[in-house]
C-alpha positions in Angstrom: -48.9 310.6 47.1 -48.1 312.8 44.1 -48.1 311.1 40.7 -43.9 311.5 40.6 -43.9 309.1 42.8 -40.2 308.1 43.6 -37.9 309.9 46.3 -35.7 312.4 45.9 -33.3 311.4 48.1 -32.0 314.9 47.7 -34.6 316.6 50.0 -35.3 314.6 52.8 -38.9 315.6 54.2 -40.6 314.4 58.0 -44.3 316.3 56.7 -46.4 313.7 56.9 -49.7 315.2 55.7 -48.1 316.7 52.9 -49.0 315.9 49.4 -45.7 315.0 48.2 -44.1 313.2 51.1 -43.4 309.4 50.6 -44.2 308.1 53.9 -42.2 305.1 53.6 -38.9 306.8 53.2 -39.3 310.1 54.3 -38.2 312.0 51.5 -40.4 314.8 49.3 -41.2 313.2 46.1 -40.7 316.8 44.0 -37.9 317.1 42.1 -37.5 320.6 43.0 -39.1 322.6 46.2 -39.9 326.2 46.5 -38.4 327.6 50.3 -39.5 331.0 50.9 -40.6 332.8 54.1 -43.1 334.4 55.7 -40.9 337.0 57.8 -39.5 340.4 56.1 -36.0 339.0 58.1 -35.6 335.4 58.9 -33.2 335.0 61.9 -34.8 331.2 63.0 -35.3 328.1 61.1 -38.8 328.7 62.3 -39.0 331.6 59.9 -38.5 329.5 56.9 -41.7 327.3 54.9 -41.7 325.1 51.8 -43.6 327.0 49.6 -44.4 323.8 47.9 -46.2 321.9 50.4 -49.7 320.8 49.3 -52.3 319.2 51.9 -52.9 316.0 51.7 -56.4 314.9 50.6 -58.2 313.3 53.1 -59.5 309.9 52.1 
């Protein structure tokens, strides 16, 4: 996990293998995130990303 390493129980987060996610709770440990996306016209949920993921490092 990230060094922040409490929950922000503001953004609630299922992505286990990223960087920032605290696996016990399931919450991001970021204080902010980043949500862009990668279509010219979102219409899905699908269409949206968390630009702030970061992959986990293998141990």
């Amino acid at each position: 996990m990230n060094n922040n390493c409490h929950s922000n129980q503001c953004i609630k987060c299922t992505v286990t293998n990223c960087e920032n996610h605290n696996p016990s709770e399931n919450y991001c440990t970021l204080n902010c995130v980043t949500i862009g996306t990668h279509e010219s016209n979102p219409t899905q949920c699908q269409c949206v990303d968390c630009q702030s993921f970061v992959m986990k490092k293998q141990k």
